[in-house]
N, CA, C and O of each residue as an XYZ file, in Angstrom:
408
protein
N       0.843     -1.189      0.000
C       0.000      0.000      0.000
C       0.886      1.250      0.000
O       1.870      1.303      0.737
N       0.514      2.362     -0.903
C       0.966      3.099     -1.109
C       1.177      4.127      0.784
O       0.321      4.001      1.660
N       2.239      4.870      0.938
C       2.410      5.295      2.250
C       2.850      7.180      2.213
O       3.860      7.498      1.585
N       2.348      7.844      2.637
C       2.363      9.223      2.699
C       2.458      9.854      4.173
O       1.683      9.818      5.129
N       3.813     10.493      3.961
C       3.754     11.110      5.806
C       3.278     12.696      5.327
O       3.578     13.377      4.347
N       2.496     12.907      6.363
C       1.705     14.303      7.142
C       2.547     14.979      8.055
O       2.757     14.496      9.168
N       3.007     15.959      7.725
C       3.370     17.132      8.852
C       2.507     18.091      8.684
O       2.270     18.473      7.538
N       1.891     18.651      9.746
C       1.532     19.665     10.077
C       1.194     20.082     12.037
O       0.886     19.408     13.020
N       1.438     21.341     11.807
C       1.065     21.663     13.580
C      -0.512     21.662     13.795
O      -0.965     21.679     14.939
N      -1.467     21.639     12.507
C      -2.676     21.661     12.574
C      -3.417     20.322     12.410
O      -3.427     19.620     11.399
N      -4.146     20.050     13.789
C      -4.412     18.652     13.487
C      -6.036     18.527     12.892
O      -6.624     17.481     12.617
N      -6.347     19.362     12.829
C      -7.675     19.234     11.329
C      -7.096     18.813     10.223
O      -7.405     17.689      9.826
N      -6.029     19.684      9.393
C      -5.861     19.449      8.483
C      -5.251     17.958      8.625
O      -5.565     17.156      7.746
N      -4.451     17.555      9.613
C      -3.835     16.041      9.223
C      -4.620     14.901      9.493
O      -4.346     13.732      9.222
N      -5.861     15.460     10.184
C      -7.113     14.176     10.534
C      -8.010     14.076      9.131
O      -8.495     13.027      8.706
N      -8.096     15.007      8.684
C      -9.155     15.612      7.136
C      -8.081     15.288      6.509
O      -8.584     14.293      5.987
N      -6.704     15.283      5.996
C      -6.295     14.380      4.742
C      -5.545     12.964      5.461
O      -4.947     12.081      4.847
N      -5.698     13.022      6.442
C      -5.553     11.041      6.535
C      -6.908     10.527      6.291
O      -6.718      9.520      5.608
N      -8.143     10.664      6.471
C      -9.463     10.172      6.511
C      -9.843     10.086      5.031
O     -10.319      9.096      4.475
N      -9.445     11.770      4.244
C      -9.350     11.350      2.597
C      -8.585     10.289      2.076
O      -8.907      9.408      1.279
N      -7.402     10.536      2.718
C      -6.300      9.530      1.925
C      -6.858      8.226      2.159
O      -6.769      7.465      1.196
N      -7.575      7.642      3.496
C      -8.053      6.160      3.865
C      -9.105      6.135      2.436
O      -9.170      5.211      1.626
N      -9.795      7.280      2.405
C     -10.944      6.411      1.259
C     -10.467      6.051      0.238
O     -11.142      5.251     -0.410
N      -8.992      6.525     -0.379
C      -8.988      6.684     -1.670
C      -7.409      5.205     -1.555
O      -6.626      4.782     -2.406
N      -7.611      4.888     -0.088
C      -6.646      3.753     -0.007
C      -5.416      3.730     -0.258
O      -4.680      3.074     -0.996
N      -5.290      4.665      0.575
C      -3.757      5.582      1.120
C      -3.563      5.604      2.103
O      -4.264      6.352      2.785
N      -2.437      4.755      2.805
C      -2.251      4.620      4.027
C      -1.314      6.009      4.312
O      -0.516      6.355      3.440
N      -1.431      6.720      5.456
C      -0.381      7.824      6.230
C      -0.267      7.529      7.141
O      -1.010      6.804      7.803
N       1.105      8.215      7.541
C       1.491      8.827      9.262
C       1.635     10.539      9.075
O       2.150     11.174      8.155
N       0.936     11.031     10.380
C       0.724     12.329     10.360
C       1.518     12.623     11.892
O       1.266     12.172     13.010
N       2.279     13.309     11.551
C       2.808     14.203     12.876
C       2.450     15.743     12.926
O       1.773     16.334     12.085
N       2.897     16.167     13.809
C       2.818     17.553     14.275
C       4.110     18.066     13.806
O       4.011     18.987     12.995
N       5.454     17.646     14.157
C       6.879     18.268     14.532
C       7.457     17.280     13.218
O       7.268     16.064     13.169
N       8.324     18.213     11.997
C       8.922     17.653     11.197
C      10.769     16.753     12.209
O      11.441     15.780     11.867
N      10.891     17.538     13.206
C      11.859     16.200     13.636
C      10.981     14.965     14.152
O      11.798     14.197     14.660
N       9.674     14.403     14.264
C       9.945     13.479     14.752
C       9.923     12.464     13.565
O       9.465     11.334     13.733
N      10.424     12.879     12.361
C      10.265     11.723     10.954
C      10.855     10.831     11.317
O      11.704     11.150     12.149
N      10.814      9.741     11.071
C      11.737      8.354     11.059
C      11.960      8.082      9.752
O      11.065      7.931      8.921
N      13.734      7.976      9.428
C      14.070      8.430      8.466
C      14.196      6.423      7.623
O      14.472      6.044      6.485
N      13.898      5.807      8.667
C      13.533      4.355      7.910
C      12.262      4.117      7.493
O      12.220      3.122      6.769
N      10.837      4.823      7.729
C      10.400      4.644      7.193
C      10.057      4.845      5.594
O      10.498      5.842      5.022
N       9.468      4.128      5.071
C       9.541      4.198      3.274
C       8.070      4.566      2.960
O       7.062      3.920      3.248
N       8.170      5.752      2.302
C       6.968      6.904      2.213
C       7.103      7.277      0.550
O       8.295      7.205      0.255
N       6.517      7.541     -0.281
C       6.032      7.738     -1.570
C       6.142      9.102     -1.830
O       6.731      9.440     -2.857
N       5.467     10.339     -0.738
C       5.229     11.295     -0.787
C       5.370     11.894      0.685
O       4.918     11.299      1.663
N       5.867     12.815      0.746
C       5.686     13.784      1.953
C       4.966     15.087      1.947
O       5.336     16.075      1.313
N       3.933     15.016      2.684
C       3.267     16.666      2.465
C       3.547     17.796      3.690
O       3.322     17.521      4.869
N       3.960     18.832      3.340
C       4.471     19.334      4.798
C       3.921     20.910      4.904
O       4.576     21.827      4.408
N       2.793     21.111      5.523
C       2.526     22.139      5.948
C       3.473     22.997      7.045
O       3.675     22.605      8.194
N       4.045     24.310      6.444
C       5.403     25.290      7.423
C       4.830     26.044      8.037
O       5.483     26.965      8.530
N       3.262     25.977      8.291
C       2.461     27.336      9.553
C       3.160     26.853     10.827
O       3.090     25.643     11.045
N       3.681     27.456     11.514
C       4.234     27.186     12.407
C       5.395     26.183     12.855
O       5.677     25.735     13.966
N       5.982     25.985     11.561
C       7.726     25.060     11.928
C       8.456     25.844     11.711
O       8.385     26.967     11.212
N       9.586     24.961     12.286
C      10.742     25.879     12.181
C      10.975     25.595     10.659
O      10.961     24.426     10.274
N      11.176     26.564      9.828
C      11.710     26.742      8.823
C      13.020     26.254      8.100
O      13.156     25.800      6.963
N      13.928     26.477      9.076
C      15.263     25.651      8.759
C      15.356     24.080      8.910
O      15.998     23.391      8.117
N      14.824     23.689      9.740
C      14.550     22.080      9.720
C      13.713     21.543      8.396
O      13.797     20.466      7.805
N      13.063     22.439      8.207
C      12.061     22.139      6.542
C      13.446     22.080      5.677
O      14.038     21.124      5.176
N      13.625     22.973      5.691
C      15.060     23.473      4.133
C      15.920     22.044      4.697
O      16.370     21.333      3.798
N      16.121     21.681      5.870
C      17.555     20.869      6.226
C      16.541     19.294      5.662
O      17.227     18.401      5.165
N      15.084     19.056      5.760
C      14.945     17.994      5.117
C      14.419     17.954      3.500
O      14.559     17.016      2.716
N      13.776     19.250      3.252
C      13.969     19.131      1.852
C      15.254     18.478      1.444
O      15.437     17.457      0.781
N      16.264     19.471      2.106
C      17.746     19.173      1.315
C      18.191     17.453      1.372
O      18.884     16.888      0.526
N      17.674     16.907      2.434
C      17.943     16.010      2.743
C      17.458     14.368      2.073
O      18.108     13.342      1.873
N      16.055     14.719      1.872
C      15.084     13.222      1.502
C      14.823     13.126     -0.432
O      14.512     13.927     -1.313
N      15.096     11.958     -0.372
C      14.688     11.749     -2.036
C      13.326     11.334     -2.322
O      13.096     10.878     -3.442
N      12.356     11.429     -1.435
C      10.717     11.146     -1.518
C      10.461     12.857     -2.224
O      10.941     13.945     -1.907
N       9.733     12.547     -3.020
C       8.647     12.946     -3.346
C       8.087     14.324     -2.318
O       7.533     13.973     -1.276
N       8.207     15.849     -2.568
C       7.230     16.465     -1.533
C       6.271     17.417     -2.302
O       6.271     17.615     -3.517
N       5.250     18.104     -1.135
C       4.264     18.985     -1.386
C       4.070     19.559     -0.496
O       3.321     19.211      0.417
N       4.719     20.600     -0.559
C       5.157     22.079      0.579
C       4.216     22.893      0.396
O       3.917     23.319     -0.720
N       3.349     23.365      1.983
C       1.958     24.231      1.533
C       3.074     25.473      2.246
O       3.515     25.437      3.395
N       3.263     26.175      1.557
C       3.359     27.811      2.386
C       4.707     27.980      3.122
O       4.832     28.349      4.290
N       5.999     27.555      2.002
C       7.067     27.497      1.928
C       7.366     28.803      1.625
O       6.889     28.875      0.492
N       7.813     29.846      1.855
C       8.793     31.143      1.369
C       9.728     30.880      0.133
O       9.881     31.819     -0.648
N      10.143     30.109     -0.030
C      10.307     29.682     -0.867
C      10.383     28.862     -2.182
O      10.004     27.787     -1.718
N      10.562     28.659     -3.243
C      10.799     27.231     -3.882
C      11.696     26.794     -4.475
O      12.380     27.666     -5.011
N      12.139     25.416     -4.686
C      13.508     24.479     -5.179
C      12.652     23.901     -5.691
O      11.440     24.076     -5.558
N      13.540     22.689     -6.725
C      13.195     21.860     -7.613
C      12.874     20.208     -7.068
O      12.467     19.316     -7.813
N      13.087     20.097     -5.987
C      12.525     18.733     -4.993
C      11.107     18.505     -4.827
O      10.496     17.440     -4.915
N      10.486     20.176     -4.460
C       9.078     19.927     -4.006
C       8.391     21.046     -5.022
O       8.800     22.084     -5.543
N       6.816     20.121     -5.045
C       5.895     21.396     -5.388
C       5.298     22.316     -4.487
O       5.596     22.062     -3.320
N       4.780     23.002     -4.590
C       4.380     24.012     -3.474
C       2.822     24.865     -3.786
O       2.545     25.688     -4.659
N       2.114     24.369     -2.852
C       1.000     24.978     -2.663
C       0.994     26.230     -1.537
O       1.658     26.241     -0.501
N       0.114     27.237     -1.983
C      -0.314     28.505     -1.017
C      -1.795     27.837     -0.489
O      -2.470     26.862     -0.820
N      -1.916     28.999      0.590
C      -2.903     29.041      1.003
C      -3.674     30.141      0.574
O      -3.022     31.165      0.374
N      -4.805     30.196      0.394
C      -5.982     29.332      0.432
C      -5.750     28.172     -0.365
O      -5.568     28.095     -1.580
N      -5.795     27.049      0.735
C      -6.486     25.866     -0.219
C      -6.970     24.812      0.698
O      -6.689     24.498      1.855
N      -8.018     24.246     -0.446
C      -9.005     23.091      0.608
C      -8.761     21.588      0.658
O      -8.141     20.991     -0.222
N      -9.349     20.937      1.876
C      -8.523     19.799      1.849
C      -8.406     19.109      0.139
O      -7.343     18.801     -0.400
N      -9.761     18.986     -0.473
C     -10.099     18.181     -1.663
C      -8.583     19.143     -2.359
O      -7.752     18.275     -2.626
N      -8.257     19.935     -2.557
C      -6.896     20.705     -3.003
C      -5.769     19.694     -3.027
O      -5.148     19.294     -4.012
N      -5.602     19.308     -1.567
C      -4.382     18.949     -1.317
C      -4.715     17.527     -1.491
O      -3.726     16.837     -1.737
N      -5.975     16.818     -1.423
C      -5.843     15.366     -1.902
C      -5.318     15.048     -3.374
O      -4.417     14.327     -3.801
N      -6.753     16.330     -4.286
C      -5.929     15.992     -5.641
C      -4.739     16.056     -5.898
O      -4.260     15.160     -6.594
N      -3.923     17.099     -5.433
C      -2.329     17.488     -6.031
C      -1.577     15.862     -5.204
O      -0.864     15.067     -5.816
N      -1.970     15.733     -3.805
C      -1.014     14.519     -3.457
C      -1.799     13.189     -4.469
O      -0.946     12.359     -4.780
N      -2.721     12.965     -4.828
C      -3.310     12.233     -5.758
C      -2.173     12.245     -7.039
O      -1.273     11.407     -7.084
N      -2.329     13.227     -7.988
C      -1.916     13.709     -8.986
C      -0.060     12.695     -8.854
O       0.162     11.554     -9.260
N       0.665     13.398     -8.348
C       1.535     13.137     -7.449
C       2.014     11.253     -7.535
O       2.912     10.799     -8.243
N       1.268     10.592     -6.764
C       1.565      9.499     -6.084
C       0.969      8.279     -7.037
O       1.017      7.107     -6.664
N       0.298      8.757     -8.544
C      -0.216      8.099     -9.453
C       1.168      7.177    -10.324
O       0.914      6.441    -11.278
């Protein structure tokens, strides 16, 4: 089964796209804090909402992971991840991680 980790400090958004991702038969792990990744697990896609992380730990694992990402509200962009703004709704972020993980 396909596997997708969730960061975000907002746990609506990571309960509302793990519950999408279950229908569409997508297993995730959703955290709060981008250090607590476990860098053995084997993930397809990473989606990482930056409202409230530290910023440099984002850039130090962009730089770092060869998965797949989808950065909502990054200051920046590189060629690793795509990047969504906000406004956007969960069905948003299912299609693009959909799109994505096909």
């Amino acid at each position: 089964m396909r596997k997708v980790l969730i960061i975000s400090k907002e746990w609506k958004l990571r309960s509302y796209l793990k519950a999408e991702l279950l229908e569409r038969q997508v297993q995730s792990v959703c955290l709060e804090n981008i250090d607590d990744v476990d860098n053995e697990e084997d993930f397809v896609l990473g989606f990482i909402d930056c409202k409230d992380q530290d910023l440099s730990q984002i850039k130090k694992f962009i730089n770092s992971t060869k998965m797949k990402l989808i950065v909502l509200d990054y200051p920046s962009h590189t060629n690793q991840m795509i990047s969504l703004r906000r406004p956007v709704t969960i069905g948003d972020c299912v299609q693009k991680i959909e799109e994505v993980i096909k």
